[in-house]
Backbone as a ProteinNet text record, in pm:
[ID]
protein_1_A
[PRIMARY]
XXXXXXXXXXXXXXXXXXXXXXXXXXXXXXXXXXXXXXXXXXXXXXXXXXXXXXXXXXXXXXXXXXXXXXXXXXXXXXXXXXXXXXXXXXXXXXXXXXXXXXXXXXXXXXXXXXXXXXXXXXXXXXXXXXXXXXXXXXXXXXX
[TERTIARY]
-363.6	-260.1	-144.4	-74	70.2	191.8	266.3	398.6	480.1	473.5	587.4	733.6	759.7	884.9	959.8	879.4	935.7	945.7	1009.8	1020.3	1127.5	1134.6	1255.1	1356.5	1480.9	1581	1633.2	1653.7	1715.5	1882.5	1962.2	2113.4	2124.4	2256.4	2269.3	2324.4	2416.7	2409.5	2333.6	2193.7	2108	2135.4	2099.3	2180.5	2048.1	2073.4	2049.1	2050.2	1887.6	1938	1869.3	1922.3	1876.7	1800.7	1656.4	1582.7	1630.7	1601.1	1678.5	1567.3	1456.3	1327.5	1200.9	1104.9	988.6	909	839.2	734.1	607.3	582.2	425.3	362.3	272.8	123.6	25.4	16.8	-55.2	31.4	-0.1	53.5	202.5	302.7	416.5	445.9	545.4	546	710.3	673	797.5	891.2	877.5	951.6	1060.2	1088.5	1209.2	1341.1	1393.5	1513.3	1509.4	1367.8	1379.9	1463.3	1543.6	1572.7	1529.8	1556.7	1509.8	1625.4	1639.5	1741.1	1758.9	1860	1872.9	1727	1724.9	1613.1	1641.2	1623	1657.3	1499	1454.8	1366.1	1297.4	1371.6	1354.6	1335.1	1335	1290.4	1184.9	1180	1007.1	910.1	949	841.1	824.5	937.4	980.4	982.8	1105	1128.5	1201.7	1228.2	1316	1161.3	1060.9	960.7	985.2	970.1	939.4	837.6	759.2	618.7	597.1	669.2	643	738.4	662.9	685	671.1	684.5	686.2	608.6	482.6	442.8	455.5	452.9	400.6	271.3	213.5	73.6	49.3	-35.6	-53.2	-203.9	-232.1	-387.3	-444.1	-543.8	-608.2	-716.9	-739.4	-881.1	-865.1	-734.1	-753.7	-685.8	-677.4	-621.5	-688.8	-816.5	-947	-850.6	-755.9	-717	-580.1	-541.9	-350	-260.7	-328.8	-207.5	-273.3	-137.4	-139.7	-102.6	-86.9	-9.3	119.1	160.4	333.9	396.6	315.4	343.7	348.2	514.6	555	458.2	396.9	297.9	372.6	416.7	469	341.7	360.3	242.3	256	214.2	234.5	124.6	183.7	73.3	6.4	110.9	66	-87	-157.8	-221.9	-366.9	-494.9	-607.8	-675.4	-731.2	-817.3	-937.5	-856.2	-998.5	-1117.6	-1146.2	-1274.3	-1181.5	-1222.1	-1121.9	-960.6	-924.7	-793.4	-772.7	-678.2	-646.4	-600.9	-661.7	-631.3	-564.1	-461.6	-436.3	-524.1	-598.5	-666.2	-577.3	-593	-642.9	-750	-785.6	-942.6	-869.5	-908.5	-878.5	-696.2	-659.6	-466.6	-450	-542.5	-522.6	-534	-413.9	-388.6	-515.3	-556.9	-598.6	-644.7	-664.3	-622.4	-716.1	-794.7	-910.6	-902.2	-997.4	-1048.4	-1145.8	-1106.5	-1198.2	-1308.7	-1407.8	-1522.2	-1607.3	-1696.1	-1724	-1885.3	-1987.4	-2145.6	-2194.1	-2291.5	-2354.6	-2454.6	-2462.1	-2542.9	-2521.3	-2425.7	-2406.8	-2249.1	-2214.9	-2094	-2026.7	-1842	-1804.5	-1788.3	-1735.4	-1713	-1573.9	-1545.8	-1392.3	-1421.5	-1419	-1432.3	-1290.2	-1344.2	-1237.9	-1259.8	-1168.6	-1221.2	-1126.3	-1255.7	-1238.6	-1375.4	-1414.7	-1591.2	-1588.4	-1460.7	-1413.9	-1409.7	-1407.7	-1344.2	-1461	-1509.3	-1586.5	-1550.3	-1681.7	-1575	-1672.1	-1611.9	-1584.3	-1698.8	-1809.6	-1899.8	-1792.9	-1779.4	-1687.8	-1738.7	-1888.1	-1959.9	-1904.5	-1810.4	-1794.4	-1657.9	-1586.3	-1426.2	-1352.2	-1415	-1379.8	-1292.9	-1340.3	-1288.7	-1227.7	-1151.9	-1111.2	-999.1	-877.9	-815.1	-731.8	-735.6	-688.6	-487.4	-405.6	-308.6	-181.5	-269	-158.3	-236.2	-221	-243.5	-155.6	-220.3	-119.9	-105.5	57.9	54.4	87	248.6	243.3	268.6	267.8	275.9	386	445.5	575.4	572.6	581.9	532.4	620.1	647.8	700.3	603.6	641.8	600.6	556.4	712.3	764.9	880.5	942.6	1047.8	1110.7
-808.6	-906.9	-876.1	-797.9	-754.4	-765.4	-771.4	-764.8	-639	-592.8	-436.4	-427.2	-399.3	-378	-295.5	-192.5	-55.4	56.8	155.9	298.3	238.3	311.4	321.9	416.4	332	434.7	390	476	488.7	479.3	400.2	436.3	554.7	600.2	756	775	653.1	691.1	595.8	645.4	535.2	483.1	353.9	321.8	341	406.7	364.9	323.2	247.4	151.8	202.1	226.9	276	213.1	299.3	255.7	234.2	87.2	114.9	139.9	129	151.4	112.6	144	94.3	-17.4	-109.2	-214.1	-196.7	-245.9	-204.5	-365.7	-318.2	-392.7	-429.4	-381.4	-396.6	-355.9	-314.9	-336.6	-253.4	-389.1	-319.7	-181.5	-140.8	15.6	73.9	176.6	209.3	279.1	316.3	377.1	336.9	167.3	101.5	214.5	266.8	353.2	434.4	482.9	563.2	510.3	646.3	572.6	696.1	652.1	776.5	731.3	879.2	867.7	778.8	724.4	619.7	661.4	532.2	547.7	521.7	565.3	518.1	463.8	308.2	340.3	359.4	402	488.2	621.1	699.4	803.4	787.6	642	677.9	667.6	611.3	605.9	675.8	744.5	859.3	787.2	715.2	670.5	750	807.6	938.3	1005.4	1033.2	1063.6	1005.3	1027.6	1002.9	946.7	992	931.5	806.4	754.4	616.3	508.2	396.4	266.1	136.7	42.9	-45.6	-194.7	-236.8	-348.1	-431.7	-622.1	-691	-767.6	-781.6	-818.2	-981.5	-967.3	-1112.6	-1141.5	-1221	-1263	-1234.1	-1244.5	-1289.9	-1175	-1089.9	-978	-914.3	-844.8	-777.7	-874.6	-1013.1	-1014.2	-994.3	-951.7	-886.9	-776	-722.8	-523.2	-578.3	-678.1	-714.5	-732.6	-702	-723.3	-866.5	-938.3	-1060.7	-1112.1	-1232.7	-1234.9	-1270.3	-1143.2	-1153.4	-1053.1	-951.6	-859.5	-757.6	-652.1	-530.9	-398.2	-375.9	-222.4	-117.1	-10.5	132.5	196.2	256.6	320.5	423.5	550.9	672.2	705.1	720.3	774.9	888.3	1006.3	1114	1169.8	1109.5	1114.3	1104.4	1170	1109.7	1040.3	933.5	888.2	967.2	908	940.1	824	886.7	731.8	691.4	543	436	445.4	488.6	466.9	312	249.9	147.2	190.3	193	192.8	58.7	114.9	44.8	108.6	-28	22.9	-93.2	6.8	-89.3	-91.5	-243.7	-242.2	-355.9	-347.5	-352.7	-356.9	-457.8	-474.6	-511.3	-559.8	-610.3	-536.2	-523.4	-445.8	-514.2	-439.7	-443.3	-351.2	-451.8	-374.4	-374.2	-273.8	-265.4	-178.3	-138.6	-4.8	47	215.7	253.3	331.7	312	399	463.6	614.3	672.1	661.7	669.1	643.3	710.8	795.2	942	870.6	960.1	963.4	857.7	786	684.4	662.5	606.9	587.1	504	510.8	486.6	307.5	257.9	90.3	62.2	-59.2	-98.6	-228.4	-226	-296.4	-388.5	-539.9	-670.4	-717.9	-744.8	-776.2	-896.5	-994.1	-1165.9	-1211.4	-1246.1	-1322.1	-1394.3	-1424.2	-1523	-1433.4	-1307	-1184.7	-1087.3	-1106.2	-980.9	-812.8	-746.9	-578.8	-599.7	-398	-389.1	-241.2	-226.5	-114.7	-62.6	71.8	192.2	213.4	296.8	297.4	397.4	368.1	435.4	406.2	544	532.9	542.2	510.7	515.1	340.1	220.1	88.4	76	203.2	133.6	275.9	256	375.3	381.8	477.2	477.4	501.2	357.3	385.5	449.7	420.6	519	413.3	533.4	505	429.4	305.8	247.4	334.8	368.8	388.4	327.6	220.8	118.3	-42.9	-104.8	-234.9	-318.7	-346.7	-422.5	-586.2	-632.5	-807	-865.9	-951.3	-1038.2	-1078.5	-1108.1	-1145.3	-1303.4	-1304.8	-1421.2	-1490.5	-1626	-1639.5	-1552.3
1085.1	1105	1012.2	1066.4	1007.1	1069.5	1003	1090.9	1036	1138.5	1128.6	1090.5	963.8	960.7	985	1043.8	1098.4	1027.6	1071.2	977.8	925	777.6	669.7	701.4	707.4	695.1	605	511.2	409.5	409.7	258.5	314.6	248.5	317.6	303	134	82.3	-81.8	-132.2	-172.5	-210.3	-362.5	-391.6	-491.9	-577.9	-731.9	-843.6	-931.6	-1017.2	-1103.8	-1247.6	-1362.6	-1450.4	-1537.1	-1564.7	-1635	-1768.5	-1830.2	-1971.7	-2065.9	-2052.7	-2164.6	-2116.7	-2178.7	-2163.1	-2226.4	-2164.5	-2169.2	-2173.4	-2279.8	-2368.8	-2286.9	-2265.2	-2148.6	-2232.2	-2334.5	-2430.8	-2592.2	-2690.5	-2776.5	-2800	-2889.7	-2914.6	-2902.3	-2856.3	-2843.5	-2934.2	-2986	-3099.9	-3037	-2918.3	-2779.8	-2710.1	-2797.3	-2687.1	-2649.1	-2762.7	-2751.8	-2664.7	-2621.4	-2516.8	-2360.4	-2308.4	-2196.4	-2081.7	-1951.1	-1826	-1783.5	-1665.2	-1587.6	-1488.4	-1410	-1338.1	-1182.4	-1128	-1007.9	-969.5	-792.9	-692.9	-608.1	-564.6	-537	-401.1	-318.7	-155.6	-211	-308.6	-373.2	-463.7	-566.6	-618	-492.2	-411.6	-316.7	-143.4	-169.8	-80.4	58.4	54.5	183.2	302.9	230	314.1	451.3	420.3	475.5	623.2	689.3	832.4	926.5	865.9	827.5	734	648.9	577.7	667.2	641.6	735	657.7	650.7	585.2	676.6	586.6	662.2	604.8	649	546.4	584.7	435.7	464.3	471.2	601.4	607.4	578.6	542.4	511.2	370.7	308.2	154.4	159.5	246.3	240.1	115.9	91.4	-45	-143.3	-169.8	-326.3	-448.1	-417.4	-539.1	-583.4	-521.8	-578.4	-594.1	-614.4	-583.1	-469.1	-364.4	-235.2	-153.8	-182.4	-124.9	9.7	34.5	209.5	190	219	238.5	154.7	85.9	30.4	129.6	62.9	115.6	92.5	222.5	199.5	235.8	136.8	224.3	279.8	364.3	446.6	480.8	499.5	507.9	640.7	760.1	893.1	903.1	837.5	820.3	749	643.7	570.3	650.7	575.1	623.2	533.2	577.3	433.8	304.8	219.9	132.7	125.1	68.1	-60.8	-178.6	-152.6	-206.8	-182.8	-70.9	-34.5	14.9	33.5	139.7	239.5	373.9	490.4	609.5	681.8	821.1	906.8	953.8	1094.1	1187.6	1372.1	1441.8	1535.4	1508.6	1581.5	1724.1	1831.6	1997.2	1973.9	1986.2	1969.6	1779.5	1698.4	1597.9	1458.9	1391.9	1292.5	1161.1	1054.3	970.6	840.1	755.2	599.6	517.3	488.3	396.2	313	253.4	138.5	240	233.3	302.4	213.3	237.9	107.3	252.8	186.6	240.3	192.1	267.4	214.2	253.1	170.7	164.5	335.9	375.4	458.7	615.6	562.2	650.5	755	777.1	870.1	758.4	735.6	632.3	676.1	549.3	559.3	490	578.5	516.7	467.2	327.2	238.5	227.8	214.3	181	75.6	-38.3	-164.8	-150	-99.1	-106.7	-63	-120	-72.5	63.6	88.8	188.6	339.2	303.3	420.2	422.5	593	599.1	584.8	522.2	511.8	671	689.4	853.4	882.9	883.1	913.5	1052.5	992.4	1092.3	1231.3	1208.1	1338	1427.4	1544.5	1663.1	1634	1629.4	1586.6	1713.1	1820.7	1963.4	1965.7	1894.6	1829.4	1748.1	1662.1	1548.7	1491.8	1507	1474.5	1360.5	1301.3	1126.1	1195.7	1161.7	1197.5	1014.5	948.8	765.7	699.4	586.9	429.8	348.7	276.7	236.1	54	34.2	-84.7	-190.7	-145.5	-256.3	-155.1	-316.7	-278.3	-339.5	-304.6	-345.2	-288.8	-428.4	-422.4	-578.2	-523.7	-627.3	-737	-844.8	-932.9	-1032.2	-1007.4	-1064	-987.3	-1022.3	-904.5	-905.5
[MASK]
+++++++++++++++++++++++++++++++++++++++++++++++++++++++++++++++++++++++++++++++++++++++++++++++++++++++++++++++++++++++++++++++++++++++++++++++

């Protein structure tokens, strides 16, 4: 259950915004002075690609890993899954968003990290087609 925002086109002078320093996550860091060059971010996340698309996520399956409902997924089609990637599937017309893990011996599973959300045994991939890899997630924070 997504809604498609389509492929990215990028504008042609993409704007950058310069990093002015870094933020310690944990303890003070003596690094503030440091600065990087300005970013553009349709380039950290390579929107230019042809292959990346942009969804937003609707529903609570993954807020165990951070992606919420209504958060921006870039998605990359090109890609095949690994173990522990997040995958877009679709299963009959209906889009969906899991972790895909791979099990020795077995048919892989798409894992939902919400107690509330069933994961999804793979089985017969004749039902269920890997439509891209999600790579980032872009979500608000704060107001």
């Amino acid at each position: 259950m997504f809604s498609i925002l389509g492929p990215i086109i990028p504008p042609v002078d993409p704007l950058r915004k310069p990093i002015v320093g870094r933020v310690s996550c944990g303890f003070p860091s003596p690094a503030l002075e440091y600065s990087e060059p300005p970013l553009s971010l349709d380039e950290l996340v390579c929107l230019r690609e042809p292959s990346r698309w942009l969804l937003r996520a609707d529903g609570d399956s993954l807020q165990g890993i951070g992606i919420y409902d209504g958060d921006v997924l870039v998605v990359d089609k090109a890609l095949e899954p690994l173990d522990g990637d997040i995958v877009v599937v679709v299963i009959g017309a209906d889009f969906c968003c899991k972790e895909y893990r791979e099990r020795l011996g077995k048919s892989p599973i798409l894992l939902a990290h919400n107690p509330l959300n069933a994961s999804i045994e793979v089985g017969e991939w004749e039902d269920i087609e890997l439509w891209g890899i999600v790579l980032h997630n872009l979500h608000r924070v704060s107001r």
